[in-house]
C-alpha positions as CSV (number, residue, x, y, z in Angstrom):
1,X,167.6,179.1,157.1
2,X,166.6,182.6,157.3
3,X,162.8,181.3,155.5
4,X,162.4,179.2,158.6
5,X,163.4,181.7,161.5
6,X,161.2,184.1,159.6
7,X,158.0,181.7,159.9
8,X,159.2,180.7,163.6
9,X,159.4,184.5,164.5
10,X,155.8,185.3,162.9
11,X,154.1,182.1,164.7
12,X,155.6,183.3,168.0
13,X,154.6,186.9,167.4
14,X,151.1,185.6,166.7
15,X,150.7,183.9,170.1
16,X,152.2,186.3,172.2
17,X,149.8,189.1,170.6
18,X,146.8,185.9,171.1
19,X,147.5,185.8,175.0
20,X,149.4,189.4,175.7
21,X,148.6,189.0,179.6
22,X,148.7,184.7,180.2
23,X,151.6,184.0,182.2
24,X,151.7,180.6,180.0
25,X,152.2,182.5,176.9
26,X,155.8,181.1,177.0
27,X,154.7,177.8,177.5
28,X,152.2,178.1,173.9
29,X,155.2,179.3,171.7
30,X,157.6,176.6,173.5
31,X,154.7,174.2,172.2
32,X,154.3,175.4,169.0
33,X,157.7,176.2,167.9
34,X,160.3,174.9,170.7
35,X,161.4,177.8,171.4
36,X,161.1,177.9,175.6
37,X,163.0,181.2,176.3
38,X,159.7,182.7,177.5
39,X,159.2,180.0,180.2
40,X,159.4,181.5,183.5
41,X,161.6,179.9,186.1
42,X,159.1,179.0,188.8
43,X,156.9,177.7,185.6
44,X,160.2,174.8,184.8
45,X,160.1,174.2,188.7
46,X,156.8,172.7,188.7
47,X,157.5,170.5,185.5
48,X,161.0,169.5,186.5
49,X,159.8,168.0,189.8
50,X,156.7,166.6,188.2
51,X,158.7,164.9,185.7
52,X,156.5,166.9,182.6
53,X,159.4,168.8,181.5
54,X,160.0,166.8,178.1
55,X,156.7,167.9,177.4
56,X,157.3,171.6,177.0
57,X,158.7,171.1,173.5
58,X,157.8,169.7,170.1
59,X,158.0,166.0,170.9
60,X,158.6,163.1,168.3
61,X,154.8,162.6,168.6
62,X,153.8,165.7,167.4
63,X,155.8,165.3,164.6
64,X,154.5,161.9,163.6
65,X,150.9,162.9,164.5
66,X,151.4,165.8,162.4
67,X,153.5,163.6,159.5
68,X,150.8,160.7,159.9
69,X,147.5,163.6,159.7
70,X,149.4,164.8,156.0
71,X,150.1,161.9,154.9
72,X,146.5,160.2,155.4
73,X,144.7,163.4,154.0
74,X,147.2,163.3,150.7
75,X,146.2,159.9,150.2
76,X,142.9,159.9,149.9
77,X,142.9,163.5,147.9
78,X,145.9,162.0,145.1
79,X,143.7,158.8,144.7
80,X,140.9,161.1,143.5
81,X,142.8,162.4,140.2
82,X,143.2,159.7,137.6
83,X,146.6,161.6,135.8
84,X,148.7,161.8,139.4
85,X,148.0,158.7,139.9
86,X,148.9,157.5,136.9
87,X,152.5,159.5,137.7
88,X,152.8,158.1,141.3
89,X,150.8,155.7,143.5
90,X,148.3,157.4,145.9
91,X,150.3,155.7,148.7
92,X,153.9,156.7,147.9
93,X,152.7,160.4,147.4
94,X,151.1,160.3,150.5
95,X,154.2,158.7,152.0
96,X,156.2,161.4,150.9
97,X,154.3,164.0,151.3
98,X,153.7,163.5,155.0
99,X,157.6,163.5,154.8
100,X,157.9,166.7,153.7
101,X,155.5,167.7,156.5
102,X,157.4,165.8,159.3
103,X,160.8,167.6,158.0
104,X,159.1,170.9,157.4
105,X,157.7,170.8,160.9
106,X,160.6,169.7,162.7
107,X,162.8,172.8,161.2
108,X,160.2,174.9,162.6
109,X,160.6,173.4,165.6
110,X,164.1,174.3,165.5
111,X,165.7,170.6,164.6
112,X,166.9,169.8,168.4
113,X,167.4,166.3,168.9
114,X,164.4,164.8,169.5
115,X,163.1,166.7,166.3
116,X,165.8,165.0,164.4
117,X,165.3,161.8,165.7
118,X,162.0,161.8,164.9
119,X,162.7,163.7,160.8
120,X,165.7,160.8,160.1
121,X,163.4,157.7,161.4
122,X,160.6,159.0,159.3
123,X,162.9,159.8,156.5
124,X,164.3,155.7,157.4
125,X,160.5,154.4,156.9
126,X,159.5,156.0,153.8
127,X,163.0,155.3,151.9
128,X,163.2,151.9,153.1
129,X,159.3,151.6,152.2
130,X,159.6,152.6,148.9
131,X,162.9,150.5,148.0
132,X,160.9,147.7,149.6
133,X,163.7,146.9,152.1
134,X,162.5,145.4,155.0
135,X,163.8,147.5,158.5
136,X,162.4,146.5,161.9
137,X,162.0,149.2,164.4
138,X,166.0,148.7,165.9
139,X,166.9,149.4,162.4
140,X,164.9,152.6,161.9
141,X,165.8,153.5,165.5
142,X,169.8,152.7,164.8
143,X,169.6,154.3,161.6
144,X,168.1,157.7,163.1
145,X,171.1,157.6,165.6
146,X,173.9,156.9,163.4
147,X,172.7,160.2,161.1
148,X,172.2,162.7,163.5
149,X,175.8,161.6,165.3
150,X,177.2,162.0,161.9
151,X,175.8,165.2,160.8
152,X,176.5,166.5,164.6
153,X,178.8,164.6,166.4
154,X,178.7,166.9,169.7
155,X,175.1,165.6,169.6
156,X,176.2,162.8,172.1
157,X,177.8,165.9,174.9
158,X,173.7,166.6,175.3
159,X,170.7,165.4,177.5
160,X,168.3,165.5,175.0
161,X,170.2,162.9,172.9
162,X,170.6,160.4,176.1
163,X,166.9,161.0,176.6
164,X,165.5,161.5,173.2
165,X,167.0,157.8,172.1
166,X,166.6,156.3,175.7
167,X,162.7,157.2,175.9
168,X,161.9,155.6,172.0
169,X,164.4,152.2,172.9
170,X,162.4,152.2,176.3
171,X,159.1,152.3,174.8
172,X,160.0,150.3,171.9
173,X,160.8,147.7,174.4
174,X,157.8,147.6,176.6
175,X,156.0,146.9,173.6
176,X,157.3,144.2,172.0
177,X,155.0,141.3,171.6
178,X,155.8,139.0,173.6
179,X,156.4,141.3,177.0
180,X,152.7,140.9,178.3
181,X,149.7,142.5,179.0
182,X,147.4,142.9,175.5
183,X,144.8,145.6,176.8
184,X,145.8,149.3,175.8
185,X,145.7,150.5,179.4
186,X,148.3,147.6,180.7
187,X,150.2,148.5,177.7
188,X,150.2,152.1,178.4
189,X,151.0,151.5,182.1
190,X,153.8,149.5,181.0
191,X,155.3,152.1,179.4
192,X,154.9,154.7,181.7
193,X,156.5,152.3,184.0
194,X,159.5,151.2,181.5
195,X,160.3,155.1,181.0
196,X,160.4,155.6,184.2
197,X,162.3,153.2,186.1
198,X,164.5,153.3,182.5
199,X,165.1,156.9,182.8
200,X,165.5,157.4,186.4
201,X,169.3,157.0,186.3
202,X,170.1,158.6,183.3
203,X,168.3,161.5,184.9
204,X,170.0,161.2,188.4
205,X,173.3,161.4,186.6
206,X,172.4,164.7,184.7
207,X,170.2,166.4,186.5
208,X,170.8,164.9,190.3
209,X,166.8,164.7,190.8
210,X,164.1,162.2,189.7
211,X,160.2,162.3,190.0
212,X,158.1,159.6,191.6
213,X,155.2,161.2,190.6
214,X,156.4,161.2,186.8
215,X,154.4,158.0,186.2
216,X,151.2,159.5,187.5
217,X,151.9,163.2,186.2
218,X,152.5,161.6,182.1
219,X,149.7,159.4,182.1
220,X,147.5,162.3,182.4
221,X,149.5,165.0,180.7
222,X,150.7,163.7,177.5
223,X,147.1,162.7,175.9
224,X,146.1,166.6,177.3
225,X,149.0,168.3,176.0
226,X,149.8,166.1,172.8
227,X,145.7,165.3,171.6
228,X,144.4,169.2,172.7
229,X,146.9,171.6,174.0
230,X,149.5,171.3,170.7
231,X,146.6,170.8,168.0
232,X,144.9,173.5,169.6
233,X,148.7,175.8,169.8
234,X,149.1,175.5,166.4
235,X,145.2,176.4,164.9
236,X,145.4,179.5,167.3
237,X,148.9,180.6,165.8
238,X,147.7,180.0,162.0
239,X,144.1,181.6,162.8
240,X,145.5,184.6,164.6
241,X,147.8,185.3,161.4
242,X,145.0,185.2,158.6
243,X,142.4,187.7,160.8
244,X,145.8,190.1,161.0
């Protein structure tokens, strides 16, 4: 859409003229719109063999953070108006709402994979949430897949799809209930652990390399990166645009 490559080239022409001389300024735009053309070689060395590389992208969970933030905040401001909530319940609006967010988002991102993983198992959840059909997370996570192989079936010839759907079924798994530790450090231990020994083949096989120090390297870059560096991305790319 010619609307959204419009926005996506203004937010990256905001950040480049925000850090003109920082040899990261590729790495800010690849975090705030996925695009990761300005991402210097040397700079995907580094994260390849640190195993940080699915990082440098809009993630599922800055969709959802983003989706989760809208939805929360549209809530609480429809339940303070008597007449739209007499039109729609507070909930479903905020439901839909942070929808619209999520979907708005991930087309800015430029809808690779993981973004449309993330846009159809959000779009699964607030359908199936409305029509009070009961889906547990295999469903939504099933459903997700079955869309984005029938709106792009050549989906399945890339990476990202293997490691997009891997990752989610991987953590999805070292959390179910009855797998073990309780305390949210075991638990996020446990998945660090899951993803890694889970995608270690997978990423043998299509990239011929694996980091051991991925484990280490994720527990300490994606609360950085996901809870500072991309809020932070995306206030200095909207603040930079209303001073110009």
């Amino acid at each position: 859409l010619a609307a959204v490559d419009r926005c996506r080239a203004a937010v990256r022409s905001r950040l480049l003229d925000a850090v003109p001389e920082s040899r990261f300024a590729g790495v800010l735009v690849a975090l705030a719109i996925g695009d990761q053309q300005g991402i210097a070689r040397d700079q995907w060395d580094v994260y390849t063999r640190t195993g940080v590389g699915h990082l440098i992208s809009i993630s599922g969970l800055h969709i959802t953070m983003l989706a989760s933030v809208a939805s929360l905040l549209a809530t609480r401001l429809w339940r303070r108006s008597q007449p739209l909530t007499r039109r729609l319940p507070a909930q479903d609006a905020g439901a839909w709402i942070g929808l619209a967010t999520g979907l708005a988002y991930a087309l800015v991102a430029g809808f690779a994979i993981p973004a449309q993983r993330t846009a159809w198992m959000l779009a699964t959840v607030v359908v199936a949430g409305r029509l009070r059909i009961h889906l547990d997370r295999w469903d939504i996570l099933g459903v997700a897949l079955l869309v984005v192989v029938l709106v792009d079936s050549m989906a399945v010839l890339a990476p990202g799809f293997w490691l997009s759907f891997g990752a989610v079924g991987l953590l999805m798994f070292s959390g179910e209930e009855n797998a073990g530790p309780r305390r949210w450090w075991e638990r996020w231990l446990r998945a660090q652990w899951a993803m890694f020994l889970g995608l270690a083949p997978l990423a043998v096989g299509l990239f011929q390399q694996v980091s051991i120090v991925a484990p280490l390297a994720n527990a300490v870059s994606i609360p950085v990166v996901s809870f500072a560096v991309v809020p932070l991305s995306r206030v200095a790319g909207v603040s930079r645009g209303r001073r110009q």
